[in-house]
C-alpha positions in Angstrom: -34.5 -26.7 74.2 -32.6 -29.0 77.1 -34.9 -32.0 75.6 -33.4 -31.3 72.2 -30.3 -31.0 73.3 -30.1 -34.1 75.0 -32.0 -36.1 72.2 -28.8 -34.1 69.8 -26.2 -35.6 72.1 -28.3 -38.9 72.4 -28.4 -39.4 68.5 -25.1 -38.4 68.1 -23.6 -40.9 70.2 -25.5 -44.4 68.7 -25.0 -42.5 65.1 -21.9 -42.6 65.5 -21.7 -46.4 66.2 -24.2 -47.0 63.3 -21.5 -44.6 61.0 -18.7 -47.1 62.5 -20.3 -50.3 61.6 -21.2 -48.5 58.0 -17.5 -47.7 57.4 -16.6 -51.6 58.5 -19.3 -52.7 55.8 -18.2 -50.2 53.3 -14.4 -51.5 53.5 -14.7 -54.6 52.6 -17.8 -54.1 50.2 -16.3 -51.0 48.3 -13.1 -53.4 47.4 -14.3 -56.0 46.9 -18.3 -56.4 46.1 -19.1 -58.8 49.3 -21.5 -57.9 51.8 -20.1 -59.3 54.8 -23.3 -60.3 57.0 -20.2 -61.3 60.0 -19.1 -57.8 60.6 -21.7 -57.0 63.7 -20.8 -60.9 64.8 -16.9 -59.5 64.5 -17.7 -56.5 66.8 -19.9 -59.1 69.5 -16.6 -61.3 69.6 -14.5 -58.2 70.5 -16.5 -57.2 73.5 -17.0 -60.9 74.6 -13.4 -61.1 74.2 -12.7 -58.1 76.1 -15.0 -58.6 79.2 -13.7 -62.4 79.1 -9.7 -61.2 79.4 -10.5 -58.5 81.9 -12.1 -61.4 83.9 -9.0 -63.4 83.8 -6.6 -60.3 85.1 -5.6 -59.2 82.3 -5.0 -55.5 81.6 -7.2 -52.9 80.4 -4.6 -52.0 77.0 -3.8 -55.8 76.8 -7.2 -56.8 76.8 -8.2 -54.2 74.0 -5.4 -54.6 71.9 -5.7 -58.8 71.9 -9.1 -58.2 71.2 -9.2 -56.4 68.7 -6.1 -58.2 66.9 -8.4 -61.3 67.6 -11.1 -60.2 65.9 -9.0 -59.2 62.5 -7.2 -62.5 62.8 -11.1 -64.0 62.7 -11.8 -62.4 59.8 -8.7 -62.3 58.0 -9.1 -66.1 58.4 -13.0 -66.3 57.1 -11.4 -64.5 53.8 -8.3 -66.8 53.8 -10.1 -70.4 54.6 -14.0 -69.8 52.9 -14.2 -66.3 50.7 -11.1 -67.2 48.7 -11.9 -70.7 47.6 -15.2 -69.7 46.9 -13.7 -67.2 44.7 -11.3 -69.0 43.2 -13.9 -71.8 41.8 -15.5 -68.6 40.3 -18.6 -69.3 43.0 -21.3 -67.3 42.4 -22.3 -64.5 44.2 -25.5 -66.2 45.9 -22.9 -69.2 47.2 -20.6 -66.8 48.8 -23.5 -64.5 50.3 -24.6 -68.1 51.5 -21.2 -68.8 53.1 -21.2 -65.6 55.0 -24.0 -65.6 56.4 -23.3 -69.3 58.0 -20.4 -67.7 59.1 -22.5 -65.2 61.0 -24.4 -67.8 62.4 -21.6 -69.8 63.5 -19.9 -67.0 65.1 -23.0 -65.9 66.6 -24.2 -68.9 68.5 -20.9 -70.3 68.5 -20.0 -67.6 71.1 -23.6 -67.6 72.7 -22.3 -71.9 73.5 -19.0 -70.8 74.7 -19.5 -67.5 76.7 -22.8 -67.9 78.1 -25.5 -66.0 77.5 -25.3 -63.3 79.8 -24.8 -59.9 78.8 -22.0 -58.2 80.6 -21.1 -54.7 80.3 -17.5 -53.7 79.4 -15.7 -51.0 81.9 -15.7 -47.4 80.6 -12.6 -46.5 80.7 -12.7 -42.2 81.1 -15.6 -43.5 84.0 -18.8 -43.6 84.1 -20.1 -40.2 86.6 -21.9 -38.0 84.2 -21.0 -34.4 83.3 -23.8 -31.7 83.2 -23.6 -29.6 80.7 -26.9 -27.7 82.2 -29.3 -28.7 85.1 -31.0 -30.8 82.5 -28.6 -31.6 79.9 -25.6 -34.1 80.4 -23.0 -37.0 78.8 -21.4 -39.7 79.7 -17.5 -39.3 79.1 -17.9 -42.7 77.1 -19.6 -40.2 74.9 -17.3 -37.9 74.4 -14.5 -41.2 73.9 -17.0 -41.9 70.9 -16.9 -38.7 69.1 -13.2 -38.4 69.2 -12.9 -42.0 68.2 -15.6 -41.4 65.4 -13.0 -38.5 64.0 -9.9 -40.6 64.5 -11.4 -43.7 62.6 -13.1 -41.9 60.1 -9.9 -39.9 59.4 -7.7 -42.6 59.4 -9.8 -44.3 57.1 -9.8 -41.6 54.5 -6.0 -41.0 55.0 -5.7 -44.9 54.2 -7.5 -45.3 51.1 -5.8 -41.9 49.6 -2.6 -41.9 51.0 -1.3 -45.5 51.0 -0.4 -47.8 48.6 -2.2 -50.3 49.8 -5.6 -48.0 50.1 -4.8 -46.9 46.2 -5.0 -50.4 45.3 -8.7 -51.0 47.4 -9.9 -47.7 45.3 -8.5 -49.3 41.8 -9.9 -52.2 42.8 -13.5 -51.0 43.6 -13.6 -48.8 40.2 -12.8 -51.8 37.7 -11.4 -54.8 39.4 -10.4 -56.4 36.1 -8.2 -53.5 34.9 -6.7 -53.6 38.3 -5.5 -56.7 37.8 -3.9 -56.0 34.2 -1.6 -53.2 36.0 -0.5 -55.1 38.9 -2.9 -54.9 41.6 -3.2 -58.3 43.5 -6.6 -58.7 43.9 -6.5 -61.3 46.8 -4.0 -58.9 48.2 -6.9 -56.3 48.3 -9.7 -58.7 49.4 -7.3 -59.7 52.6 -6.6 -56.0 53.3 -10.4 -55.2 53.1 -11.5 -58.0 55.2 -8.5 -57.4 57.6 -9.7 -53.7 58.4 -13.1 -53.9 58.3 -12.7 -56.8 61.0 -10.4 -54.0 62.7 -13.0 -51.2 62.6 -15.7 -53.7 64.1 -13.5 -54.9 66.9 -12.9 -51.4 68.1 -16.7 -50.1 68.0 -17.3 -52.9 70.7 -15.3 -51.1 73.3 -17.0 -47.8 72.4 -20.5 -49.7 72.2 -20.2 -52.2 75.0 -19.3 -49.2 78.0 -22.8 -48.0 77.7 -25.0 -51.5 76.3 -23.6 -54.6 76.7 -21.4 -57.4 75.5 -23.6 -60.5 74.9 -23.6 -62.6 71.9 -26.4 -61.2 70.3 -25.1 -57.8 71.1 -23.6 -57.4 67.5 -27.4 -57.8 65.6 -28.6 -54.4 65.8 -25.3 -52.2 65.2 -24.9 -54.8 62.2 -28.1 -54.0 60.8 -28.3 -50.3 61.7 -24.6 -49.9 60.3 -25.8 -51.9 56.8 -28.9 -49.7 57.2 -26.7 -46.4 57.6 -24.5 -47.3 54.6 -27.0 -47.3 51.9 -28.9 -44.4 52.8 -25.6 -42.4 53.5 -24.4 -44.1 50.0 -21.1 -45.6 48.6 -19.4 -42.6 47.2 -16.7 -42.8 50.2 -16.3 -43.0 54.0 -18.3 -39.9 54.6 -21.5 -41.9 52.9 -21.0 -44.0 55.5 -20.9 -40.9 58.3 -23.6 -39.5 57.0 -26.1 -42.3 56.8 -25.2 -43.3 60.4 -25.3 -40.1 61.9 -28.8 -39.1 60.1 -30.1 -42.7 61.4 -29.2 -42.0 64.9 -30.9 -38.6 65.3 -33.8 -39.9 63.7 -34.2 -42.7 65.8 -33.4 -41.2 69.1 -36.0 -38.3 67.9 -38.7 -40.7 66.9 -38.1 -42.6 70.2 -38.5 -39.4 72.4 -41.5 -37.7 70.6 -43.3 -40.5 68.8 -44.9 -43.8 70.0 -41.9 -46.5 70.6 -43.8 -48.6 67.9 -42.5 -46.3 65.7 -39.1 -45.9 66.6 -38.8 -49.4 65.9 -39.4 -48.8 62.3 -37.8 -45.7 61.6 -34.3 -47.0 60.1 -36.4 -49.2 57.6 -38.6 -46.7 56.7 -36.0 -44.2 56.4 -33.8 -46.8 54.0 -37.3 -47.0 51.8 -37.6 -43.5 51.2 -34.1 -43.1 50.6 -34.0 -45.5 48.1 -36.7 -44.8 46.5 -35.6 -41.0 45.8 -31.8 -41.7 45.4 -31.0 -44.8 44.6 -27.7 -44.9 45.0 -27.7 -43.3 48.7 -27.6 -39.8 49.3 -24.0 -39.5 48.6 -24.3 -41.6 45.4 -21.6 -44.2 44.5 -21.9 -47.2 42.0 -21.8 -50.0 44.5 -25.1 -48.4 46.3 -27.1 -49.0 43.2 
């Protein structure tokens, strides 16, 4: 039972990182149709900016905050300067794909050139002594800093998209972006807004991811991956398609890594996608964009 237990709060924790990345992915592509290959390159930059600012003096709330900020400007930037031209000369969708994923390459080894590469780990900042929850059970308090983020995040999230304005017009948008634009919606308005928050989102998962991995410029493949992973099996029917894929994906890897051969823990996220897929389609959830 303490074995389970631990493997729970083990799957849990990188679940919820895979269900962060999944909501950063499903912002932008739920607005706008673009799969965004840059968003774990967005959340690599953010740590690498964060240990590089805390290595210059700079404080702990200055260095998260410029960050972060840094990392929406980046891909607030990528939409402005390459996604919206593309768009504008009606580009098809293979061209833009195309253009992203240079971008993630670019970022990538771009920062690899720049930064070193060295992975350095980002201070935790609840500390890192461990709390027992029973002589063989126990979590880090980084841990418990990504549950309650997980909540905030997804929360805010859902509170966005049906409370605000702006959030209305990214769910118009998503259902039929031609008859959003006949009523009013601005629909490179809604392709900045998308871009700007799923940059956001990733840029904060690297200081809930980097306390207990690593910041390293190829830190950002695997949560990018698992994240695009966790989205389609959890599904495009809303943020919680998003928390459920992720946090399904996490307790099935840590499980498979604890009782199974670590050849097949490797596989587990594609082979769980497969299966998904090939019973639902559209995700577990459902949603039109999963299809």
């Amino acid at each position: 039972m303490a074995s389970l237990a631990q493997v729970l709060i083990s799957g849990l924790q990188i679940g919820c990182i895979y269900a962060l990345m999944a909501l950063s992915f499903y912002m932008i592509l739920s607005a706008t149709g673009i799969l965004n290959f840059a968003q774990g390159e967005w959340m690599m930059i953010s740590g690498v900016l964060g240990v590089t600012l805390l290595g210059l003096g700079v404080p702990y709330a200055a260095a998260l905050a410029l960050s972060i900020a840094g990392v929406t400007c980046l891909a607030v930037l990528s939409e402005r300067l390459i996604i919206r031209p593309l768009q504008h000369r009606n580009a098809s969708p293979a061209i833009t794909l195309l253009a992203l994923f240079g971008i993630m390459l670019v970022a990538r080894y771009g920062t690899g050139r720049l930064h070193g590469k060295l992975d350095e780990p980002l201070p935790a900042p609840l500390g890192s002594d461990v709390i027992f929850l029973s002589r063989d059970v126990f979590i880090f308090p980084q841990t418990l800093l990504i549950f309650a983020a997980t909540a905030a995040l997804f929360g805010g999230a859902v509170l966005f998209l049906r409370r605000s304005t702006l959030g209305r017009s990214l769910r118009v948008a998503a259902i039929d972006p031609l008859a959003a634009s006949l009523v009013g919606v601005n629909l490179d308005t809604v392709r900045l807004v998308a871009f700007a928050t799923g940059g956001l989102i990733a840029g904060c998962v690297a200081w809930l991811y980097a306390p207990l991995y690593a910041a390293g410029y190829m830190t950002g493949v695997i949560p990018g991956i698992k994240g695009f992973i966790a989205l389609f099996v959890g599904g495009m029917a809303g943020p919680t398609g998003a928390l459920l894929g992720g946090l399904l994906l996490g307790l099935l890897e840590v499980s498979a890594s604890r009782y199974l051969p670590s050849v097949y823990a490797q596989g587990i996220a594609f082979a769980l996608l497969m299966i998904v897929l090939a019973v639902r389609p559209r995700g577990l959830l459902g949603g039109p964009a999963a299809a």
